[in-house]
C-alpha positions in Angstrom: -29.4 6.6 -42.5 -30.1 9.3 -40.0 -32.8 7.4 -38.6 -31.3 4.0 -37.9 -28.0 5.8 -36.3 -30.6 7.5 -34.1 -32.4 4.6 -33.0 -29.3 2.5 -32.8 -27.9 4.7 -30.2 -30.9 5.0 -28.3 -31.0 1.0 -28.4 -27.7 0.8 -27.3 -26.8 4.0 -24.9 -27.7 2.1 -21.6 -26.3 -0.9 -22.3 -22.9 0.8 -23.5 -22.7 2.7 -20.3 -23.4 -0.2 -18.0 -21.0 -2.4 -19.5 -18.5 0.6 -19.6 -18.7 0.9 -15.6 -18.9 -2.5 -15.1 -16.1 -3.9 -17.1 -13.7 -1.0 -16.0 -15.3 -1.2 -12.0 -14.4 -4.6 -11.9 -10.8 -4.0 -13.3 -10.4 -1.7 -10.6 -11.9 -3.8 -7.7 -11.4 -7.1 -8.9 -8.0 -6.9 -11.1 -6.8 -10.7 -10.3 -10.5 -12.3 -11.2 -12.0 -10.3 -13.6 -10.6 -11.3 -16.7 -12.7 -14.7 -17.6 -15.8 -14.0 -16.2 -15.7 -10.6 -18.3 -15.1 -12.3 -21.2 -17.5 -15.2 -21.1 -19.7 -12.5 -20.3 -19.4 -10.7 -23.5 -19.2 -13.6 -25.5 -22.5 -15.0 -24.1 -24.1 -11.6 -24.2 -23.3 -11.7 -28.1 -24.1 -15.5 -29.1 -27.4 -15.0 -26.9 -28.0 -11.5 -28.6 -27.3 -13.5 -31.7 -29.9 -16.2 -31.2 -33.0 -14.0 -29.9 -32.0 -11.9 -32.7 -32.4 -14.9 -35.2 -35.7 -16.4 -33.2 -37.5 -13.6 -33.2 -37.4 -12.7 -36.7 -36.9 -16.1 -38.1 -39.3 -17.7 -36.3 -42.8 -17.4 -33.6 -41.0 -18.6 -30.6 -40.2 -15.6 -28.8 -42.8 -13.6 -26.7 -40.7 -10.6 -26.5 -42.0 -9.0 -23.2 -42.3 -12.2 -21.5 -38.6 -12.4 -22.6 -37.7 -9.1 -21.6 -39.5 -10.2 -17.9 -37.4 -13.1 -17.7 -34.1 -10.9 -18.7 -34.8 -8.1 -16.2 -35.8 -11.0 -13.2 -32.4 -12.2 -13.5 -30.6 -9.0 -13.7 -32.4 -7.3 -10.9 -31.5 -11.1 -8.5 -28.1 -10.8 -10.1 -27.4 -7.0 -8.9 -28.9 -8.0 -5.3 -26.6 -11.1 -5.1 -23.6 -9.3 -6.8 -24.5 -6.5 -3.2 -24.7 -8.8 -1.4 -21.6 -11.2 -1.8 -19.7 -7.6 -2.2 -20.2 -6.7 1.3 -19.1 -10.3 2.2 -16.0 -10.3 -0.1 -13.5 -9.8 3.0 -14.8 -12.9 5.2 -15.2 -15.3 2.2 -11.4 -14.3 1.2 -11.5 -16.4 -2.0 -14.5 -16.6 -2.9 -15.3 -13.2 -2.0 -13.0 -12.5 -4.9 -14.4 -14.6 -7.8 -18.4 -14.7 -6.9 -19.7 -11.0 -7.0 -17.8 -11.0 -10.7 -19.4 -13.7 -11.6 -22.9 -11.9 -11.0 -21.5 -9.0 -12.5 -20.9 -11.2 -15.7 -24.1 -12.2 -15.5 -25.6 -8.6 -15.6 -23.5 -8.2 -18.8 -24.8 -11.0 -20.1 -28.6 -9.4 -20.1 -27.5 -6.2 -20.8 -26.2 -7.5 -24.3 -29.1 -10.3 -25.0 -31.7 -7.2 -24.0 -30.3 -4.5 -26.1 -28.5 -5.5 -28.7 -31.0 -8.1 -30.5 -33.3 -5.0 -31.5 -30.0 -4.0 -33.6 -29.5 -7.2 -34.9 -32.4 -7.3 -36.3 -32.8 -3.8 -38.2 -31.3 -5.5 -41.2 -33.7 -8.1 -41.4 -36.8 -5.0 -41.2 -35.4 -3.2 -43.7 -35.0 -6.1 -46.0 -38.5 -6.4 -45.5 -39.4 -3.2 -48.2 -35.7 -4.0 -50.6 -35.1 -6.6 -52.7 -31.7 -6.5 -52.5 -28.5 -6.1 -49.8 -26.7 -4.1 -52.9 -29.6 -1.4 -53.0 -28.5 2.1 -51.9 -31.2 2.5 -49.3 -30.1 -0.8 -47.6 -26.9 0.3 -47.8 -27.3 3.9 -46.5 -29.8 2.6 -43.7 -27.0 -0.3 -42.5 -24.2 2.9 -42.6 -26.4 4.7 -39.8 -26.4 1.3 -38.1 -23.1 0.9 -38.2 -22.4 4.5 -37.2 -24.5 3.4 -34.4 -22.6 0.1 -33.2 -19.5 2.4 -33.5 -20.5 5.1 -31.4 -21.7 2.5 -28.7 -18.9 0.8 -28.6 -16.6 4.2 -28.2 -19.1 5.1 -25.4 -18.3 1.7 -23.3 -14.8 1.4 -23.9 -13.9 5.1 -22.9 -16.4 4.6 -19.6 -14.4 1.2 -18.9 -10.9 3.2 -19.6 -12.7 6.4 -17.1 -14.2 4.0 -14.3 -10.7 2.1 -14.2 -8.6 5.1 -13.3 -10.9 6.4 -10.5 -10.1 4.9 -7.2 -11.9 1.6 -6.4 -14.4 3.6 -3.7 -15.6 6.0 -6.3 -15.3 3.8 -9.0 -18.1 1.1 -6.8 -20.2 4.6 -5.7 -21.0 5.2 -9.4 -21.6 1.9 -10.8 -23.5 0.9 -7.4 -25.7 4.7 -8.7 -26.2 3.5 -12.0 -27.0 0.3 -11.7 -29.6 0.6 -9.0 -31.1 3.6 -11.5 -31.2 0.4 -14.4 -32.9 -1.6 -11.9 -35.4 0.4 -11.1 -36.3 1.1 -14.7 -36.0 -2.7 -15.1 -38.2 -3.5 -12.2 -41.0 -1.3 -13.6 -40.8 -2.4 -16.7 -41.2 -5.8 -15.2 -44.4 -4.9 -13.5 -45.9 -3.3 -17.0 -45.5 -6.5 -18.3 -47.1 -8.3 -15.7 -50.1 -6.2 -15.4 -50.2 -6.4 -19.1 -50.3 -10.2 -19.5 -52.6 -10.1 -15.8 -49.8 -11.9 -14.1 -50.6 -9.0 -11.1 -54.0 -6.9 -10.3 -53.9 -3.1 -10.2 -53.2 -2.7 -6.6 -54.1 0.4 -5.3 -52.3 1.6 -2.9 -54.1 4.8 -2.0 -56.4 7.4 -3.9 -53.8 8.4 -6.2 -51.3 5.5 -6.7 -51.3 2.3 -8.4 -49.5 -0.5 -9.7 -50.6 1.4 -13.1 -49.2 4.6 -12.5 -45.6 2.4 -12.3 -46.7 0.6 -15.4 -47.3 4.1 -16.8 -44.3 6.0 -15.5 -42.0 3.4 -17.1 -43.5 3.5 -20.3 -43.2 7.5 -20.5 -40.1 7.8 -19.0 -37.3 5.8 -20.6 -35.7 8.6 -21.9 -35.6 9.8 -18.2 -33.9 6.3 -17.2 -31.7 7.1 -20.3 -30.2 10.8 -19.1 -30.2 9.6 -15.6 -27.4 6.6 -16.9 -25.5 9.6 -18.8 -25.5 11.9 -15.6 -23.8 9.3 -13.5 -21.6 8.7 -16.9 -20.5 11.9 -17.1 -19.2 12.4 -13.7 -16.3 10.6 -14.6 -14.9 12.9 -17.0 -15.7 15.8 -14.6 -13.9 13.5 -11.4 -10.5 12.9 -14.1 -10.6 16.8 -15.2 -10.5 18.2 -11.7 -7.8 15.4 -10.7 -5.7 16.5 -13.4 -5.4 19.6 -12.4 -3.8 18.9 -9.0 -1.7 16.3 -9.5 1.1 15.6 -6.9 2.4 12.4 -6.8 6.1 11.8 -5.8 8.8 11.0 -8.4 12.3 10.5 -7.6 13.7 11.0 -11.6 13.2 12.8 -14.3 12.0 9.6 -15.7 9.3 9.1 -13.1 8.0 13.1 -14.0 7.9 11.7 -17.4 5.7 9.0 -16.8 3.2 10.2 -14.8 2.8 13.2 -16.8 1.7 10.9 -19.8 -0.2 8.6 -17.4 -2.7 11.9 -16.8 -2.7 13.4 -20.6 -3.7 9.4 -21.1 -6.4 10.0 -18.8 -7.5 13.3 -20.0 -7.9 12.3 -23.1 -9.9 9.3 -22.1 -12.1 11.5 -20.3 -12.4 14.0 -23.1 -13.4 10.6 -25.3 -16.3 9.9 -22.4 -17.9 13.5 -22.4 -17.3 13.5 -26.7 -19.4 10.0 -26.8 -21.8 11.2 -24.5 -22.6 15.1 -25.5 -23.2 13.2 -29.3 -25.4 10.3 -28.1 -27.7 13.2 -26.1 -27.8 15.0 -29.2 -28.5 12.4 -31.3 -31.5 10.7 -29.5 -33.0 14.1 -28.6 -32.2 17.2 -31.4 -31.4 14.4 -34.4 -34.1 12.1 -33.1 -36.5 15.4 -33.5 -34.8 15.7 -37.1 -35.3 12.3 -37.5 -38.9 11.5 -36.6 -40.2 14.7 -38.3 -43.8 14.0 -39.5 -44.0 15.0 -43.1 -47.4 16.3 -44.4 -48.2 14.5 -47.3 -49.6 16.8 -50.6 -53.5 17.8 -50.0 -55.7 15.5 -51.8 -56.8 17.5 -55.7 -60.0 17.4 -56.9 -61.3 15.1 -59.1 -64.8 14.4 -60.9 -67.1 10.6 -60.3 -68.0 10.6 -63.3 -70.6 6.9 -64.0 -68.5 5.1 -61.1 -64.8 6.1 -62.3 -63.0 8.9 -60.4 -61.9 10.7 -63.2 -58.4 12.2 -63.6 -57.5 13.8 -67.1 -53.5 13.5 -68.3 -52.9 17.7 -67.8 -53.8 17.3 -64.6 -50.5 14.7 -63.8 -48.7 15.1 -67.0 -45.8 17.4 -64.9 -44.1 13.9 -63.3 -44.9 15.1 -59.9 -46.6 12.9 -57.6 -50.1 13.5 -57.3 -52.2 12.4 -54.6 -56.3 11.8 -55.2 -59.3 10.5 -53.3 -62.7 9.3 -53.1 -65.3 9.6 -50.0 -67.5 6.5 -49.0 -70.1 6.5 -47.3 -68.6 5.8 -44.2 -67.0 9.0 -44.4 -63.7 7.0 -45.2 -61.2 8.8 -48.1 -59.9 6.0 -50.1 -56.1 8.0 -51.4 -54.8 7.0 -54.6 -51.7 8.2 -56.4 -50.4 9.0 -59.6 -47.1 10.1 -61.3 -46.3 10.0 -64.6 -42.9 7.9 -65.1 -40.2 9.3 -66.1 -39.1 8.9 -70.0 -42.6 7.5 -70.7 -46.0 8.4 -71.9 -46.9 5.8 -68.8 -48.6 6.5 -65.4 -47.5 4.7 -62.0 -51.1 4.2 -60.6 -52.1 2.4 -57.2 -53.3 3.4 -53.4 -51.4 5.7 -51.0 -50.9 2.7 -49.0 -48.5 -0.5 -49.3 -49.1 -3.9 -47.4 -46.4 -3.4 -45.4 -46.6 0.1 -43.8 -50.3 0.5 -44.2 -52.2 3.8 -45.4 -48.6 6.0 -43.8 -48.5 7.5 -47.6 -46.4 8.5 -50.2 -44.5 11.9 -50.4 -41.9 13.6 -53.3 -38.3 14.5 -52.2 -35.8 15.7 -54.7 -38.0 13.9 -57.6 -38.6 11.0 -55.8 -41.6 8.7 -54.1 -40.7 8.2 -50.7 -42.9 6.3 -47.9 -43.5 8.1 -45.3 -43.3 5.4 -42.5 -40.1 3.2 -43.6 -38.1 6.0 -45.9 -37.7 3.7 -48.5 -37.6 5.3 -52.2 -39.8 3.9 -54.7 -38.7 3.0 -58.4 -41.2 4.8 -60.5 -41.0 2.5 -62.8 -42.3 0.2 -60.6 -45.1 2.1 -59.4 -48.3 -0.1 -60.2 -46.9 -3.4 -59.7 -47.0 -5.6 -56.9 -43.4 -6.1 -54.2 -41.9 -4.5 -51.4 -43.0 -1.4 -50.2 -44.6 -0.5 -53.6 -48.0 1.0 -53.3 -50.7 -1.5 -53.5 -51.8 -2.2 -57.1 -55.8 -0.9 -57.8 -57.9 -1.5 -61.4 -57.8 1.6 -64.4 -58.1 2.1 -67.8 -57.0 4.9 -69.9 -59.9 6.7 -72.6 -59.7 9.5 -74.3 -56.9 11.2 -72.2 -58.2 10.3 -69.0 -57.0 7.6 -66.3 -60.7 6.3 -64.9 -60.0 4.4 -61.6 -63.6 2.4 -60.5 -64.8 3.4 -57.3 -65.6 -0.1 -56.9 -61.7 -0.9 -57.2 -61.1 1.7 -54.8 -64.2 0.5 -52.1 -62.8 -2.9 -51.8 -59.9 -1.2 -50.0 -61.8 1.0 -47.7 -60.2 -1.2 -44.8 -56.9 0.2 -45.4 -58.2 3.5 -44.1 -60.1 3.2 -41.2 
């Protein structure tokens, strides 16, 4: 669970913060126009998340970084139009109220259909590995998700309630800061792409700087592009915090007192919401991710004798229920891992590599009795250990003699490719 709210929020942090700022910039700056572009922006954002969600999983038609090349294009034209016809929103009177909204719609649009589609389709991986939507780790794993969604969602609508009750100046300063900050991570992800599908060459443009080293900064760096969104973010708070404490606008009633004095505990609170959403999303895609991501050493391999072709491994070696973890050296140099645990409430042994078709030669590891796999978290059935499905490990030839399991080496060499 803790991993897929973790990821979710990392997925979905920039895109909550830019639609925060623009959804509550342009109810600031464009209160008469705003309201249908806005939402035919979000509801295209969704069906198109929807869609790219559905094609890429369902089907071969989507070149995800090409798409992601196209998406950024258009956001990065849309942001320089939106500048553009902002500055010219005075002489075009009319028009000068409706058109830069309608690029801003647009840059909601491609913030949903580029973020939210990885979300979308989390369900679909982790259906991969269970057989079933009932199953507790599909369940469990969809809560974090969830958790996830939530705490995006929070994060947007408190930035949209902040932005909104900063004056229309500062409210255009900081979305003009964070959107140029999206754009230039967009723009160098854009040229990553490119070089790597040789739309570009590797210009060089001096001894120590090249069309590479943008490729590579982007690719290193999103988590930079990440904080950098949040430090804008959290200005607002800070802007609504100070305001609140001198607050001197006129009344003429008791009434008036009244009003304005809920209007700013209102506001406070909304701030307080902004910093809450956006202290636990820094934690949680760097401390939990930490937590998250820990690499687990998997059980050191135990001896075992070759005894006329069959790696040898007697019952009091395994008889505890414990997962144990064996091996045999070819003459590559490549260890073959094997495992075997004896099932509970049986005199039976779950027998088969430390590797699964899905997640490759990742492993297996014990938690609280259980065989977990150390790439996707799923838990194994014991029971099931030995048979072929899912994320269960990949079924290899043995007999059972005279208290021992014998595993052929030549069942174990015809999986040497697994490990290399």
């Amino acid at each position: 669970m803790l991993k897929y709210f973790v990821d979710t929020t990392e997925a979905l942090l920039t895109m909550a913060i830019m639609l925060g700022l623009i959804l509550g910039f342009t109810n600031t700056a464009y209160p008469k126009t705003r309201k249908i572009p806005m939402a035919i922006g979000l509801a295209l954002g969704l069906i198109g998340a929807g869609v790219m969600a559905y094609l890429k999983n369902a089907t071969k038609l989507i070149d995800t970084s090409l798409w992601n090349l196209r998406i950024f294009i258009t956001a990065i034209v849309a942001l320089i139009l939106f500048f553009i016809f902002h500055a010219l929103r005075k002489p075009m009177k009319k028009a000068g109220e409706i058109i830069p909204v309608l690029f801003l719609a647009v840059m909601v649009i491609v913030n949903i259909v580029y973020a939210l589609p990885a979300v979308l389709s989390y369900p679909y991986n982790i259906l991969l590995t269970e057989k079933s939507v009932l199953s507790t780790v599909f369940l469990t794993k969809t809560i974090g998700i969830i958790f996830g969604l939530i705490l995006a969602f929070l994060t947007a609508l408190a930035v949209s309630k902040g932005i909104a009750r900063l004056n229309p100046k500062t409210a255009m300063i900081l979305t003009s800061i964070s959107l140029i900050i999206n754009a230039i991570r967009q723009f160098t992800v854009c040229v990553r792409v490119m070089l790597t599908k040789r739309m570009i060459e590797n210009i060089k443009f001096g001894e120590n700087f090249s069309v590479f080293q943008i490729a590579k900064f982007s690719s290193n760096h999103e988590l930079l592009f990440i904080f950098c969104g949040v430090v804008v973010a959290v200005i607002i708070p800070v802007i609504l915090w100070i305001q609140s404490l001198h607050v001197n606008e006129p009344y003429h009633n008791p009434a008036e007192h009244r009003k304005i004095k809920k209007k700013w505990i209102v506001t406070v609170r909304w701030a307080t919401l902004i910093f809450a959403c956006l202290l636990l999303s820094s934690v949680n895609i760097t401390a939990l991710k930490a937590v998250a991501n820990r690499e687990i050493e998997l059980s050191p391999i135990e001896d075992a004798s070759v005894v006329d072709g069959n790696v040898i491994v007697p019952f009091e070696q395994v008889e505890d229920g414990h997962l144990h973890r064996f091996g045999y050296t070819t003459k590559d140099n490549v260890t073959i891992r094997f495992i075997v645990i004896k099932k509970p409430n049986s005199s039976s042994y779950g027998i088969g590599l430390d590797a699964c078709d899905i997640c490759g030669e990742t492993g297996y590891y014990e938690k609280d009795g259980q065989v977990v796999c150390n790439l996707c978290d799923v838990v194994m059935n014991i029971n099931t250990i030995g048979f072929k499905g899912g994320c269960n490990p990949i079924v290899i030839p043995y007999t059972i003699s005279n208290g021992q399991i014998l595993v052929p080496v030549d069942g174990l060499v015809e999986f040497e490719k697994e490990f290399k």
